[in-house]
C-alpha positions in Angstrom: 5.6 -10.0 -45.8 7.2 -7.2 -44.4 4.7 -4.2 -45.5 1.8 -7.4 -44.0 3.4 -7.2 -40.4 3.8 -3.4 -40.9 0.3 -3.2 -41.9 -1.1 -5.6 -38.6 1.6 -3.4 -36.5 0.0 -0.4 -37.4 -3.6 -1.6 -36.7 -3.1 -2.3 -33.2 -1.2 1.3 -32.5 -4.5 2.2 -34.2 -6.6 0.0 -32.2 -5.2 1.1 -28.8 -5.3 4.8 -30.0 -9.1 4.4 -30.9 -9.6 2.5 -27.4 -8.7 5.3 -25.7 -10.3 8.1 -27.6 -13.6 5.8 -27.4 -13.1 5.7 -23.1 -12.4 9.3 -23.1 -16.0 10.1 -24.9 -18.1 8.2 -22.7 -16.3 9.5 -19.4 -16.7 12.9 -20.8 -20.4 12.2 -21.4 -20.8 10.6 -18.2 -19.6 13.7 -16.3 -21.9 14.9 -14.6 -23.3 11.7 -13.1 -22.2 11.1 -9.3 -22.9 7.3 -8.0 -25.3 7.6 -5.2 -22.8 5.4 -3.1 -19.8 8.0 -4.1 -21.8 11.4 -3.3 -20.1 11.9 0.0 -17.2 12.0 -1.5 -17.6 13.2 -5.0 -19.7 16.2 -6.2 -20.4 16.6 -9.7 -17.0 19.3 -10.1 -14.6 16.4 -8.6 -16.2 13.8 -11.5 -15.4 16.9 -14.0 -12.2 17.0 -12.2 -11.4 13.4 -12.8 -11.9 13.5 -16.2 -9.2 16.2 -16.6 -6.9 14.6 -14.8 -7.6 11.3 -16.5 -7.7 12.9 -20.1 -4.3 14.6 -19.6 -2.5 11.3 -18.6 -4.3 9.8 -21.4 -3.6 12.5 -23.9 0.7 12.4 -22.7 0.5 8.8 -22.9 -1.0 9.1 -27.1 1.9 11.5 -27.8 5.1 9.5 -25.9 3.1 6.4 -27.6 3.2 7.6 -30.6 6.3 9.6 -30.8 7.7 5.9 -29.8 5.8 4.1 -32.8 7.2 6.7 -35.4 11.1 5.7 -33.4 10.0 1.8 -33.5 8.4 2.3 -36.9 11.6 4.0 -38.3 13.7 1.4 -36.7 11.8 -2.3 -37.4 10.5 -0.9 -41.0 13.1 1.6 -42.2 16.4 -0.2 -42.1 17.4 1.1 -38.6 18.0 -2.3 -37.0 20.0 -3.3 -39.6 22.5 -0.7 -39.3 22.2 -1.2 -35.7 22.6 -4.7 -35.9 25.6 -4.2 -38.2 27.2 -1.8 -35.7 27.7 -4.1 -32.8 29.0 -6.6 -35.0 31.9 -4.2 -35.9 32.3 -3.7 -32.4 33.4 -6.9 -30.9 33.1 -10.4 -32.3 32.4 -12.0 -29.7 28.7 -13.6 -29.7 28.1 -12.5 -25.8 29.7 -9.0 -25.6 27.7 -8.1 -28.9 24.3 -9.2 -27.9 24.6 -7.8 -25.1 25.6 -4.4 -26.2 22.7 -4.6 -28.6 19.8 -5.0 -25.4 22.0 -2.6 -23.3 21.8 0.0 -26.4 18.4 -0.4 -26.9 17.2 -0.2 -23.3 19.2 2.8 -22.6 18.1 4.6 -25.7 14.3 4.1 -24.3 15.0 5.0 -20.9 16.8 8.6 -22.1 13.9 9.0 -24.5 11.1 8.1 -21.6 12.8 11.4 -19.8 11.0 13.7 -21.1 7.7 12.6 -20.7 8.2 11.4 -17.0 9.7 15.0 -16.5 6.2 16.3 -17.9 4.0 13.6 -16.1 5.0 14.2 -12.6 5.8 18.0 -12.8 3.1 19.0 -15.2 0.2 16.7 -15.0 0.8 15.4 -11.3 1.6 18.9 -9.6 -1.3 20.4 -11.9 -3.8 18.2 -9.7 -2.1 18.4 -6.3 -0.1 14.6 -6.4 3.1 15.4 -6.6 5.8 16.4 -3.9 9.1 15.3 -5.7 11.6 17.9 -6.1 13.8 18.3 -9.5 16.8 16.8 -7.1 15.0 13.9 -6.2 13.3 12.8 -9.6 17.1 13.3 -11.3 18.0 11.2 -8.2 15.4 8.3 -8.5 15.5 8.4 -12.8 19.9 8.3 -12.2 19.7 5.6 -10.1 17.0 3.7 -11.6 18.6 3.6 -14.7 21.6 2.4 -13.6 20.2 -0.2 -11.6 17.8 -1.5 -14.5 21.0 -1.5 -16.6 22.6 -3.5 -14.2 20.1 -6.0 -13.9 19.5 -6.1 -17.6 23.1 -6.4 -18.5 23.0 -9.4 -16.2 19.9 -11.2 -17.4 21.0 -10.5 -21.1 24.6 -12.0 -20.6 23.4 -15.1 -18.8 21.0 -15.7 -21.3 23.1 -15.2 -24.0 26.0 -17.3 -22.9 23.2 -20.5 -22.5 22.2 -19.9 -25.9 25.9 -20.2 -26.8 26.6 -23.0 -24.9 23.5 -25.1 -25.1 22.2 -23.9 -29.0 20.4 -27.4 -28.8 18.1 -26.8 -26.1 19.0 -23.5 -24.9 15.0 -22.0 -24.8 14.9 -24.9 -22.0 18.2 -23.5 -20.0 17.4 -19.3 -20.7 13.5 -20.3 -19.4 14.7 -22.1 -16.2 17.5 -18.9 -15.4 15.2 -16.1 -15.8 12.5 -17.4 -13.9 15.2 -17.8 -11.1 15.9 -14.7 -11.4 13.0 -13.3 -11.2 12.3 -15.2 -8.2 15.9 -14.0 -6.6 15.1 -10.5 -7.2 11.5 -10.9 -5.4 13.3 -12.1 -2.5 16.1 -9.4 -2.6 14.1 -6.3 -3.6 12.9 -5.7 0.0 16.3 -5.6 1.0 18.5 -4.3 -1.6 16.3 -2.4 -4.4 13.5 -0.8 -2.5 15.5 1.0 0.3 17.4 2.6 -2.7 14.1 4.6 -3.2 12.2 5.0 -0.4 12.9 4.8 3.7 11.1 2.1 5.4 9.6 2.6 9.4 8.1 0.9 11.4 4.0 2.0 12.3 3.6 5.1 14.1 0.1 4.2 14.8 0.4 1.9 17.8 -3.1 1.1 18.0 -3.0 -0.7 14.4 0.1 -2.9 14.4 -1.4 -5.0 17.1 -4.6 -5.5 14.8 -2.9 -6.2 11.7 -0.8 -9.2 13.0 -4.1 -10.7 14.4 -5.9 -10.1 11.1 -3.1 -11.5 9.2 -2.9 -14.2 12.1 -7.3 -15.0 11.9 -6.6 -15.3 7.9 -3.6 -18.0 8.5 -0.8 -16.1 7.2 2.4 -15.1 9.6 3.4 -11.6 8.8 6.4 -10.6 9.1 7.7 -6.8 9.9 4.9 -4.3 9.1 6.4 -1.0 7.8 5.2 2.2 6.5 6.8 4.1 4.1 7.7 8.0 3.1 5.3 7.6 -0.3 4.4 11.3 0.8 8.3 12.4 -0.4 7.1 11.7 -4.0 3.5 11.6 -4.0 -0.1 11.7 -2.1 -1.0 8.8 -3.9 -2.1 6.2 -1.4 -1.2 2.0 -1.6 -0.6 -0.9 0.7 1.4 -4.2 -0.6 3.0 -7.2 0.3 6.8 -8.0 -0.1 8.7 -11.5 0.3 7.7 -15.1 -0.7 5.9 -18.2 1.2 4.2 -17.9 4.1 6.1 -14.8 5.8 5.0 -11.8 4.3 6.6 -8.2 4.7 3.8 -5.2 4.8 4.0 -2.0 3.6 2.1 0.8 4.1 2.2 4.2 2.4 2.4 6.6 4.8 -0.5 8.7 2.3 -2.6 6.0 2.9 -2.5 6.0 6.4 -2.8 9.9 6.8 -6.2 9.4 4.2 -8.1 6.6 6.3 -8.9 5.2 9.4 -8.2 2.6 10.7 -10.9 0.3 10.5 -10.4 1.3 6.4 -6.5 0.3 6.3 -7.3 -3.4 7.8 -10.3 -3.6 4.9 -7.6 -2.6 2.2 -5.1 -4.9 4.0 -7.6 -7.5 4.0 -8.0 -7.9 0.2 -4.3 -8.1 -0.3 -4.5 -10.9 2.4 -7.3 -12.2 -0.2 -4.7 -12.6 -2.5 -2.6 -14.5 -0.8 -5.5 -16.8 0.7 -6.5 -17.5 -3.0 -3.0 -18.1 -4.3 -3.7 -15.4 -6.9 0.5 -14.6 -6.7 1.7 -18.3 -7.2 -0.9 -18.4 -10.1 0.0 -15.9 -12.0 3.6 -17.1 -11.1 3.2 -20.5 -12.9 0.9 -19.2 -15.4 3.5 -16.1 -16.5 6.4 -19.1 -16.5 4.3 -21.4 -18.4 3.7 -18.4 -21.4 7.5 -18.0 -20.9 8.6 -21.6 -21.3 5.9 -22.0 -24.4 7.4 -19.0 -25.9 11.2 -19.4 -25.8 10.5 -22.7 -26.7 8.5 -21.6 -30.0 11.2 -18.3 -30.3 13.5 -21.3 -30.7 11.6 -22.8 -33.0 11.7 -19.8 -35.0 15.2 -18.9 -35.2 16.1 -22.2 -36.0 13.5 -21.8 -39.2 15.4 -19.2 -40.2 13.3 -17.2 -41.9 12.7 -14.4 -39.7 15.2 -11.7 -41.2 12.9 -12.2 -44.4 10.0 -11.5 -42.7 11.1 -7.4 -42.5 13.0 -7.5 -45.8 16.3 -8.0 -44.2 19.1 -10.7 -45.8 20.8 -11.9 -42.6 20.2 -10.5 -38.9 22.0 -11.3 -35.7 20.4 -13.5 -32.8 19.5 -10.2 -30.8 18.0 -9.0 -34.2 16.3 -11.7 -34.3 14.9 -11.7 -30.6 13.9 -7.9 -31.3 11.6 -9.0 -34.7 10.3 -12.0 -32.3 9.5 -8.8 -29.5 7.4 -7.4 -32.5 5.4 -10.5 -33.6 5.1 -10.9 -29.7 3.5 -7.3 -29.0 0.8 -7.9 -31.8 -0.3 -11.1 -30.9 -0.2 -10.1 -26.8 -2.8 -7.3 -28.2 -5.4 -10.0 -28.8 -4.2 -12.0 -25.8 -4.5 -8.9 -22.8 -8.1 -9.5 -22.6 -7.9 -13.2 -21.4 -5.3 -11.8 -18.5 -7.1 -9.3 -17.6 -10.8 -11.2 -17.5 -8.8 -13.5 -15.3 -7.2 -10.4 -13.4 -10.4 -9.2 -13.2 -12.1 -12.3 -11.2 -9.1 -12.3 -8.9 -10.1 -8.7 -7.5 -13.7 -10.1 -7.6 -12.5 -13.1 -5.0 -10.6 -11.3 -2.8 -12.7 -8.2 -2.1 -15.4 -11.7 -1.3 -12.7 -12.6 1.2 -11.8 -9.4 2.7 -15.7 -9.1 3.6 -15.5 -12.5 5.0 -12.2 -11.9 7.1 -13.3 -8.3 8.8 -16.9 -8.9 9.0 -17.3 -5.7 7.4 -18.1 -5.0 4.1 -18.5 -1.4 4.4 -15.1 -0.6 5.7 -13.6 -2.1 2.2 -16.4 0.3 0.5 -15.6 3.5 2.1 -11.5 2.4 1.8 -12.3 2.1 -2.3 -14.3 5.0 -2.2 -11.8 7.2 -0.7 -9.1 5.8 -2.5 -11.1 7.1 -5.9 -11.9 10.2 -4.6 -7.6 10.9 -3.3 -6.7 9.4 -6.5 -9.1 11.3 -8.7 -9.6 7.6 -10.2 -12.1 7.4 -13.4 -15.9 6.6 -12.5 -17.5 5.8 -15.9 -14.9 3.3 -18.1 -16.2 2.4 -21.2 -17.4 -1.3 -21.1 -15.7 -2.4 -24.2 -12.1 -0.5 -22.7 -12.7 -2.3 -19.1 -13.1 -5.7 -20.9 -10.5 -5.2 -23.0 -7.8 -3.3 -20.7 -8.4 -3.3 -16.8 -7.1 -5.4 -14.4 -9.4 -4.5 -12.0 -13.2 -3.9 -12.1 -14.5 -0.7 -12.3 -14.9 1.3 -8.9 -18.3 1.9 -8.7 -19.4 -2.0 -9.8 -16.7 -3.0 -6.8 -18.5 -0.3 -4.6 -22.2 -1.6 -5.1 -21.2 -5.0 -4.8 -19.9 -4.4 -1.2 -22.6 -2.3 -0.4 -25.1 -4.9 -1.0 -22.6 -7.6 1.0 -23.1 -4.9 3.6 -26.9 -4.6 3.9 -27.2 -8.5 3.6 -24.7 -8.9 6.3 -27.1 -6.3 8.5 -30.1 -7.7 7.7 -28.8 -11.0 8.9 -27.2 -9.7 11.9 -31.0 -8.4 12.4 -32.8 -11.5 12.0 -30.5 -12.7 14.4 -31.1 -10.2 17.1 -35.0 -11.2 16.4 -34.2 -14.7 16.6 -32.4 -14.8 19.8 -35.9 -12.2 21.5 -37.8 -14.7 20.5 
């Protein structure tokens, strides 16, 4: 059984290897095609350009991912997390203070190994196309404090969890469910407040002009915002993004300061407007429930599982701890989530469908949210020709230049109508 899950392991590092190398072909053959609607914007050198960029991200992300699959393969397959395992056992005794030294280990030991390759991402690849504007200070700064602070947080969520496993061992995939998904839901509330000003500083508009028009966009769309900030993005990067922060009806908005320096204003409110699509569709409670219904389904079968028994056979092993175990269950996880991702991201895929619908709808304006995505591609070098096969099977979002055409022909439709009006009203 073990060599079986190392053999279907391996086929899906194989699988998203090939996926990529297949994406990266067709782009390249695509090169020198420029969307009519993008030729403003793009010549044929900046779609050349955009394959570079997006073949050296591509090209890191293969090496860290598989310089990680040789560490993971090593670990799972060659007796590493037994040792491990056996390790924090000699320790401590005690069933909390050894599982969670085992998370805590493990999760530092990939945020140190990460290092490297976020060093060679933002100060290689990034500065080699123009995007980044960290110092060395300031990524040490952010990498220091954000591993502390997801050590923290993990160290939290790990001992809860393990002390309702220890206390309820009858039900505890019920108890662990119902206290991380409040604490997920505490940390979206806080993170405004506590987590985000760690990283970044938070003012309010310097455009006075556009404040006034957001709060009555936001207002014509039924939703009460809240404090509308923008924020020193520029400090890191010139890549450009708007958001929304807190729960319910009142709504935080940010605004990178990038983005604002890249469009106009008309632009920023179309953006702003398919985030308020978002939030007009329920897309964020949805995937809400629907992320703590796959949690509650599998913590329940996880429990399941290690009450079986059988999973330290499964890699060869004669006994394993209940961390152990909960990393073997992370592996099973990660190859059946491979077959899964495409049913997300089809869904993902006809949220970003609905609200670029119900931006157009809101502003009036189709062409603004056009020209805003357009931009946005061109600033962010973003890839024009996606394989089909890769888009079904890994984006979120659909391709730019479908999105593009899409709203271009909302546009014309919405003049022609506007036109027959005008006739209408001669006559």
């Amino acid at each position: 059984m073990k060599y079986l899950i190392l053999s279907a392991w391996l086929l899906v590092v194989m699988c998203e290897q090939w996926l990529e190398w297949l994406n990266l072909r067709h782009q390249r053959r695509q090169s020198v095609f420029v969307p009519p609607a993008f030729t403003k914007n793009f010549d044929t050198e900046t779609v050349r350009q955009t394959l570079a960029y997006e073949t050296d991200k591509k090209r890191l992300a293969l090496v860290a991912q598989g310089f990680m699959a040789m560490l993971f393969a090593g670990f799972m397959f060659g007796g590493g997390i037994s040792r491990y395992d056996g390790w924090t056992g000699s320790v401590t005794d005690s069933f909390i203070l050894r599982g969670s030294l085992f998370f805590i280990g493990l999760t530092s030991a990939w945020l140190l190994l990460d290092l490297p390759f976020s060093w060679w991402r933002n100060f290689r690849i990034e500065a080699r196309y123009g995007f980044n504007t960290m110092t060395m200070r300031l990524w040490l700064t952010d990498a220091l404090k954000g591993m502390a602070l997801s050590l923290l947080l993990y160290g939290l969520l790990a001992g809860g969890c393990l002390w309702l496993v220890q206390s309820r061992p009858d039900i505890w995939w019920l108890w662990v469910w119902s206290f991380v998904t409040l604490f997920g839901l505490l940390l979206m509330v806080i993170a405004p407040y506590l987590i985000e000003p760690l990283f970044f500083s938070f003012a309010p508009v310097q455009n006075p002009a556009l404040e006034p028009r957001i709060r009555q966009l936001a207002e014509q769309a039924g939703m009460r915002a809240g404090r509308i900030f923008q924020v020193d993005a520029s400090r890191r990067s010139r890549h450009g993004n708007a958001y929304f922060t807190g729960l319910g009806r009142q709504k935080r908005i940010i605004l990178f300061d990038t983005l604002l320096a890249q469009m106009d204003d008309d632009q920023v409110l179309a953006v702003l407007a398919h985030e308020i699509g978002h939030w007009k569709h329920r897309h964020i409670t949805r995937r809400l429930l629907g992320g703590a219904l796959v949690s509650l389904g599998g913590l329940f079968l996880a429990w399941l599982l290690i009450r079986w028994g059988g999973l330290p056979a499964l890699l060869g092993l004669e006994k394993a701890s209940f961390p152990a175990q909960v990393v073997i269950l992370s592996l099973l996880a990660g190859i059946a989530s491979f077959f899964l991702a495409p049913v997300g991201s089809a869904l993902s895929r006809r949220q970003e469908w609905q609200a670029d619908r119900f931006a157009c709808q809101l502003t009036g304006r189709p062409a603004d949210l056009a020209e805003a995505l357009v931009k946005l591609a061109r600033e962010n070098l973003a890839a024009l020709h996606p394989h089909p096969l890769y888009v079904r099977l890994r984006f979120s979002h659909p391709p730019i230049v479908e999105r593009v055409a899409a709203l271009q022909k909302l546009a014309r439709a919405s003049a022609e109508n506007r036109s027959t009006a005008k006739e209408s009203v001669h006559d």
